[in-house]
N, C-alpha and C positions, 0 to 999 in steps of 0.2 A: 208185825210191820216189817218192812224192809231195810230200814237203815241201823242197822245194827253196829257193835261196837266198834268191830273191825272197818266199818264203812266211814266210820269217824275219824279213825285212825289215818286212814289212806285220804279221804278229804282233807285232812290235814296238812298231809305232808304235801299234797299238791297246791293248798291255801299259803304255806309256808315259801314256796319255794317261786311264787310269781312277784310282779311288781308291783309294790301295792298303789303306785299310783295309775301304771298302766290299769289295773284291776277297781279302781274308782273310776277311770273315763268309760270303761264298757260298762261298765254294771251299775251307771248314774248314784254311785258315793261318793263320798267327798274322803278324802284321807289329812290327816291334820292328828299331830302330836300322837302318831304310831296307832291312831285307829282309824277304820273306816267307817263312817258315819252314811247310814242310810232311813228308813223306814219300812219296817213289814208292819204290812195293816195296817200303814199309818202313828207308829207306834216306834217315833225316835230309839234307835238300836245303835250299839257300838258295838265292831271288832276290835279288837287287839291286834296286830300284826308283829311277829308271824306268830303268836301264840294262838289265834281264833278263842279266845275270852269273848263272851258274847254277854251284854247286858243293855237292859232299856232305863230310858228315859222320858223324864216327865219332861211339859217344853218349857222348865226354868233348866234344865240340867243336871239335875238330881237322878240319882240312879234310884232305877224301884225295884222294890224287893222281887224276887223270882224272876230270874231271864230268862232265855226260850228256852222250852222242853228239848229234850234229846231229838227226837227228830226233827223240829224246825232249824235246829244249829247244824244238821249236817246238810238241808237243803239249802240254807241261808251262806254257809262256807263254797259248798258247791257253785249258786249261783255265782258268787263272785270271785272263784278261782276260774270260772270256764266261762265265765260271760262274753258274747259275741259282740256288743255292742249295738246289737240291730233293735231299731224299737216297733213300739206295737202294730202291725198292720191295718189293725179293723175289722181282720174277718175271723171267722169263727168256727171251732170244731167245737163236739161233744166230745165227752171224755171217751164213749166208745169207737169215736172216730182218728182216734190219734191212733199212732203204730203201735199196734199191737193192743190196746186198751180194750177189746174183747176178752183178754185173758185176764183182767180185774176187773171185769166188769161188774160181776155179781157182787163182791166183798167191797166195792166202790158204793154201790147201790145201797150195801147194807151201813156202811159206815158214816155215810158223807149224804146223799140224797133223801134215803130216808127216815134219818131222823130229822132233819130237816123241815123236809113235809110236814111230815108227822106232828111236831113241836111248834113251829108255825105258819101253818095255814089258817089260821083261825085267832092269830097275832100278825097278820099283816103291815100294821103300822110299828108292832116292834120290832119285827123282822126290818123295815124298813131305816130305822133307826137307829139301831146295831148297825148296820151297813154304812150310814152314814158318820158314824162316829167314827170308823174305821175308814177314813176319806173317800168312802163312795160315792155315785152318782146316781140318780134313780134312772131306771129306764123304759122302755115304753114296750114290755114283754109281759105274758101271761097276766096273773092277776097280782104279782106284783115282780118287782127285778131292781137288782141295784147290780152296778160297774166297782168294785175294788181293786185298786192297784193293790196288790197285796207287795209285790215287789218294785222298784224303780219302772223296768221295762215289762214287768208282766201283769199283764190284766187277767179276773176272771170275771163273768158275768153271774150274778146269781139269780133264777128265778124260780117263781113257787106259782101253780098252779092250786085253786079248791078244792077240785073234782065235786063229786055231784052225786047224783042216785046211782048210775052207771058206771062212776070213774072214780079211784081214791086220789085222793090229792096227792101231789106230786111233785119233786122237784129237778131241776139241773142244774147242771154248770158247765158254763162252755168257756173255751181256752181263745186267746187271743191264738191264730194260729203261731205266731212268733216264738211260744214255749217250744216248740219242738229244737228253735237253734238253740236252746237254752239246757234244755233238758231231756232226759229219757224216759220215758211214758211212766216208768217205774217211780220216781220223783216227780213228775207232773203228781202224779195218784197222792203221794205225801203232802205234797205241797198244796193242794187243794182241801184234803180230809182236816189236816194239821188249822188250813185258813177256817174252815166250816166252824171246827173248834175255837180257835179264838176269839172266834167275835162273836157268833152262836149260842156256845156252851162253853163261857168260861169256867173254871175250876176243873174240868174234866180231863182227866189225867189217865183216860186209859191208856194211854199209849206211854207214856214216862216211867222207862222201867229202866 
C-alpha cells in the first residue's frame, strides 16, 4: 500500500503544526478538550491534538477496543490537516477517471471492486445494510447502491451490479468530484479500499502491517 511509515511521520508533523480549530471548520469536526471529534463511516473517532492519537467511539462515549488501522489514521490526519473546506458537489467520477487513477487502476480493481462483487452480489440486502449502518443512503443505481459519507465532506457512492450469462457481476465507486480539493488520487485509492474494508469486511487486516 502507499501510506507507509514515513508518510505518518510527515502527516504528522503537518497535523501538528495547524490550527486545530481553523482544522475543525474546514474538515466539519468539532474540536473540544485537545481533540478533534468527527466520524469515518459513521463511526464517532477522536484526534489528539497535536499528538494525532486516533480512537473510536461508541455513541455513550466509551472508547472501543482497536482504533484505525495504519492507513485509515494517515488518511484520516491528512484530511484534516489539508482540508479545503469545500463540501460535496453532487457530481461524480469513477476511480479511473480522477488524475491519474489509470495507474491503479488494476490493483483498485483487484482490491476494492472486486471483492466486492464477488462477496456480495448475491447478498444484496446485506450489502445494503452494512451500508446503512455506516450512515448511508440507498440509491437508485445498478442492482443495488448506497451514498456513505465516509468523511464529513466526502462522499463515495457504492454500487453492485448481478451480471448474468454474458456479464460477471461487478462493482464501483464513484467519488463525489470534491475529493480531488481534498486529496491526491494516491489517497482517494486508500481511502476508498480502506472504506470497502470497514464496513465490507470487518476483521480484514491485510493491509495493518
Amino acid at each position: 500500500m502507499l501510506c507507509t511509515r514515513n508518510a505518518l511521520s510527515k502527516v504528522l508533523q503537518r497535523f501538528a503544526a495547524q490550527d486545530p480549530a481553523e482544522m475543525a471548520a474546514l474538515s466539519g469536526a468539532v474540536f473540544k478538550d485537545d481533540m478533534l471529534l468527527l466520524k469515518y463511516c459513521n463511526i464517532p473517532l477522536g484526534i489528539t491534538y497535536p499528538t494525532g492519537e486516533a480512537r473510536f467511539f461508541d455513541a455513550e462515549g466509551n472508547i472501543l477496543p482497536g482504533g484505525p488501522v495504519h492507513e485509515e489514521r494517515v488518511v484520516i490526519l491528512q484530511y484534516l490537516a489539508t482540508a479545503s473546506g469545500l463540501p460535496a458537489r453532487g457530481r461524480w467520477l469513477s476511480f479511473h477517471e480522477l488524475r491519474g487513477g489509470q495507474m491503479h487502476w488494476k490493483p483498485f480493481q483487484r482490491e476494492a471492486l472486486e471483492p466486492l462483487a464477488q462477496r456480495y452480489h448475491c447478498q444484496k440486502e446485506t450489502f445494503l445494510e452494512r451500508g446503512y449502518q455506516h450512515g448511508g443512503k440507498r440509491l437508485d443505481q445498478g442492482d443495488a447502491s448506497v451514498l456513505v459519507p465516509v468523511l464529513p465532506r466526502i462522499e463515495l457512492a457504492f454500487i453492485l451490479w448481478d451480471g448474468g450469462e454474458e456479464f460477471a457481476p461487478r462493482a464501483t465507486i464513484l467519488f463525489d468530484t470534491v475529493v480531488e480539493a481534498y486529496f491526491p488520487t494516491a489517497v482517494s485509492y486508500i481511502l476508498a479500499i480502506q472504506a470497502v474494508i470497514r464496513i465490507w469486511f470487518p476483521g480484514d487486516t491485510r493491509f495493518d502491517q
